[in-house]
N, C-alpha and C positions, 0 to 999 in steps of 0.2 A: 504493500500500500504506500511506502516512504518512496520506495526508491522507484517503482512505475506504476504511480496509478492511474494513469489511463488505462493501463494491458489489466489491471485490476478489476477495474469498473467492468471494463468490458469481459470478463468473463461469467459476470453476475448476468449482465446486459444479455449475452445469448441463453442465458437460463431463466428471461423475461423476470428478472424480480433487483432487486438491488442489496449492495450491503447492508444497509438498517431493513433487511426484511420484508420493503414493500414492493410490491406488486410496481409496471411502470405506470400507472394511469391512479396510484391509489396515493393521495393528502394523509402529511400527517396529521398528528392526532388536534383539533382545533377546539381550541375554547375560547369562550368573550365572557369578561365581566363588563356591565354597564351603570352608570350612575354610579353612587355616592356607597361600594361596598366593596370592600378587598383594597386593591390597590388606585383604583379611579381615584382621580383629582377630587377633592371635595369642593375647592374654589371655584372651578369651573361650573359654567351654564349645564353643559353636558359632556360627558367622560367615559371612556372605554378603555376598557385594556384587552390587544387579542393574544392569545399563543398559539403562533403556527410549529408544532415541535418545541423547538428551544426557540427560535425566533420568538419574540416580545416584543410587541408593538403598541402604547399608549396615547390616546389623544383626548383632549381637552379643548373644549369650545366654547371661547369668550365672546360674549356677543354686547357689544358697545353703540351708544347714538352717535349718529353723524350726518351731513346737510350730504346731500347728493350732489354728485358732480352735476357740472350746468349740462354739457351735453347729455346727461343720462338722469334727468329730473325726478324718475318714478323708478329707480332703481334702487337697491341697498347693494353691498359688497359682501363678498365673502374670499378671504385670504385665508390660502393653505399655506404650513412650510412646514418640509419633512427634516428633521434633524437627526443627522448620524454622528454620536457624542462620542469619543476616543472609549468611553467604557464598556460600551457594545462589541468593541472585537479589535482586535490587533491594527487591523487595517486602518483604520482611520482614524484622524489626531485633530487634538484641540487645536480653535481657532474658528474663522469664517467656513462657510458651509462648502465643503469640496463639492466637484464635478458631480460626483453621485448621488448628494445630498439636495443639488439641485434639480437634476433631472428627475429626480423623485417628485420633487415640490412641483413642476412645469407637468408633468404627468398627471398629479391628483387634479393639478388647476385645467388641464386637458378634460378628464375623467370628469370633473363639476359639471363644466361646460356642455360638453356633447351631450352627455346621459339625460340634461336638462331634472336632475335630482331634486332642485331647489332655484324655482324661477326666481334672479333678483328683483320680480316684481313686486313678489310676495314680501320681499324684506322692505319696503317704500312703507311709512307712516305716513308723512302728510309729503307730498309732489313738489318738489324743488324744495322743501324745508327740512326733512327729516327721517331717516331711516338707519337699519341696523347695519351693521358691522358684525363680520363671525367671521373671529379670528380662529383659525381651526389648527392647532400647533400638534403635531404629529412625531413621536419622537420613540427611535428605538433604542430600549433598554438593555436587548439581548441579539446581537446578529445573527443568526444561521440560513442565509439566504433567504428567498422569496418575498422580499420588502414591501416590492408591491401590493401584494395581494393583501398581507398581513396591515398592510398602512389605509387601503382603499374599504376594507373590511374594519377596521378601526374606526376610521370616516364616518361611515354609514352608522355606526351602533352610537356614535358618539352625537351623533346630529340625532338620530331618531329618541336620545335623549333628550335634547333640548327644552326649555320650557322659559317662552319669552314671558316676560311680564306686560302689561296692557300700560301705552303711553297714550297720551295728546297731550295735543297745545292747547296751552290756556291760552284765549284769543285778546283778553285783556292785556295782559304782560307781555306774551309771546312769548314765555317759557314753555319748556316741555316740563308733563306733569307723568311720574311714573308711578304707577297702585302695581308695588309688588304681591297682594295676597289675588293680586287677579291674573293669573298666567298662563297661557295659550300655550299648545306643542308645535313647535315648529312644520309646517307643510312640507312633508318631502311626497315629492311628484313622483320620482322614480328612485328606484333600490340598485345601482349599478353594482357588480362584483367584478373581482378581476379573476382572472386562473390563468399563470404561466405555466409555462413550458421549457423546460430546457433541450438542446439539440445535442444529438450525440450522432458523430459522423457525419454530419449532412446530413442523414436520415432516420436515425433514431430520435422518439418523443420521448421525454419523459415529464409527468408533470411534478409541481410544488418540490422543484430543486433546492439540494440544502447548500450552503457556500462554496462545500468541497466539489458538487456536481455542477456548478455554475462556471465555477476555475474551470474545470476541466472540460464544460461544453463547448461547442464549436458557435452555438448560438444561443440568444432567449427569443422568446416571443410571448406576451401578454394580452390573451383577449379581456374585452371589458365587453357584460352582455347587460339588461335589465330582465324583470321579473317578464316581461312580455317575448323572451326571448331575442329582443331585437340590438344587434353589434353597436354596444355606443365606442370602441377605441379599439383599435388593433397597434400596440407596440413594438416595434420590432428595432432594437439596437443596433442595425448593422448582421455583419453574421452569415452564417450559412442562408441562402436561400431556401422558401418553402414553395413546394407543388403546391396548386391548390387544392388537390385531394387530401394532403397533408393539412392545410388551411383549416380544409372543411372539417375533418377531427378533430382537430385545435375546436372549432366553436362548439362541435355537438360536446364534447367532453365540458367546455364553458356552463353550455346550456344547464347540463346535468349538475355542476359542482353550483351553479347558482341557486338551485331547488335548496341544495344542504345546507348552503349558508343560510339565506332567507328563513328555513324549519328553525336554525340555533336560534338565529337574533329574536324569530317571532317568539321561540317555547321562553327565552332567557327574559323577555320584555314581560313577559306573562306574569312570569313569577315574581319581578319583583313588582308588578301593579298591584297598588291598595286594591283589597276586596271589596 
C-alpha cells in the first residue's frame, strides 16, 4: 500500500469492492446532526454537522439585515464560504483560503444558484429598503475526501434549519422593527444533493472517494440532482474524460443517493420537531 498503491487499489478494483470493504457504487456510512444538539453551533440561525466516514463537515447560518443592492431592489443575499483549516489534515495550512478552499466556496455559490434552492426573492423584506443576509460559513473539521458532497449536504440540513424572525418598518421613524418570538422557517424551493465520483483508469467509477482514492484517481466528477430528479450542476475538474454512457451512470447512481439523503434529513428533522 506505501510503496505502490495504485497496483494496490487496483487489485481490490478487479474484485469490484475496495480496501475499506465497500462495494464500488456503495457511500460511506452518513450521519447529520441538525440545530442546537451535539456538536451544531448554538449561535447560529441554523447549524448542521455531516459525517461522510471520517470526513466532518459543519455549517452554520447567520442570517443579518441589509438595504439591497440598487440594481437588484427585491433581492436579499446569500454568501457561502467553505473553509479548509490546517486541523483537518496534513495538506492544508493556516492562513487565507487556498485554491481548494475556494473552489469549494465558487461550487456551493454554483450549486445555490442553478438548483434555485432559495429564491433571493424570498429573502427581500421591504423592495429597495431591506432584506436578509445568510451568511452560510461551511467548515471542515475532519478531511477524508468527498468535501463536496459532505459541504453541499451540510448546506441543505443547515438552511432547512433556519428560522427567521418577523421584521418591518416602522413607517414613522423608518426603523426596522424585529419581534423575535414570531419566527418563520426559511423557504427552501429545492433540496439539491451532490454524489461524486472518482475515476480510476479512464474508466473505472467509483463513488464517495476517500482522500487516499482521490490522490490516486485519474479524475472527479460531481453531479448535483434535486428531489425532482432534475441535473442542477455537473463538476468536473479537469481529468480523465467521460462517455456519456458513463455520464448517464454518474446521474442515475445521483438520482438514487439523492432518495437516501433527503429519507436522513426528513426522518433527522422529525425527531427533533416539538410534538
Amino acid at each position: 500500500r506505501t510503496v505502490e498503491p495504485l497496483e494496490y487499489y487496483r487489485r481490490f478494483l478487479k474484485e469490484n469492492c475496495r480496501p475499506d470493504g465497500r462495494e464500488l457504487g456503495e457511500f460511506r456510512t452518513t450521519t447529520v446532526n441538525i440545530g442546537k444538539c451535539l456538536c451544531s453551533i448554538t449561535t447560529a440561525d441554523g447549524s448542521a454537522l455531516v459525517k461522510l466516514g471520517n470526513t466532518t463537515v459543519i455549517c452554520g447560518v447567520k442570517a443579518e439585515l441589509a438595504a439591497p443592492a440598487v440594481d437588484t431592489a427585491n433581492k436579499g443575499y446569500i454568501v457561502p464560504n467553505v473553509e479548509l483549516p490546517s486541523l483537518c489534515a496534513e495538506r492544508f495550512r493556516s492562513g487565507p483560503p487556498g485554491e481548494e478552499a475556494q473552489a469549494a466556496s465558487q461550487f456551493i455559490a454554483d450549486v445555490i444558484e442553478n438548483s434555485q434552492m432559495i429564491l433571493k426573492e424570498d429573502l427581500c423584506i421591504v423592495s429597495g429598503k431591506l432584506a436578509w443576509v445568510l451568511y452560510c460559513d461551511i467548515i471542515c473539521l475532519d478531511y477524508d475526501g468527498n468535501l463536496l458532497d459532505a459541504s453541499v449536504f451540510a448546506l441543505l440540513a443547515a438552511l432547512k434549519n433556519v428560522q427567521l424572525p418577523s421584521v418591518r418598518i416602522n413607517e414613522e421613524t423608518g426603523l426596522s422593527e424585529v419581534n423575535l418570538k414570531q419566527k418563520n422557517p426559511l423557504i427552501i424551493r429545492k433540496h439539491p444533493v451532490a454524489t461524486s465520483f472518482a475515476v480510476f483508469d479512464d474508466t473505472l467509477l467509483i463513488v464517495d472517494p476517500t482522500a487516499e482514492e482521490e490522490d490516486l484517481a485519474t479524475g472527479t466528477v460531481t453531479i448535483v440532482t434535486d428531489e425532482e430528479g432534475r441535473l442542477c450542476s455537473v463538476h468536473k475538474p479537469g481529468g480523465s474524460p467521460l462517455t456519456g454512457a458513463k455520464l448517464q451512470d454518474c446521474i442515475t447512481r445521483a438520482i438514487t443517493r439523492h432518495k437516501e439523503v433527503k429519507k436522513l434529513i426528513d426522518k433527522v428533522i422529525k425527531s427533533i420537531t416539538p410534538k
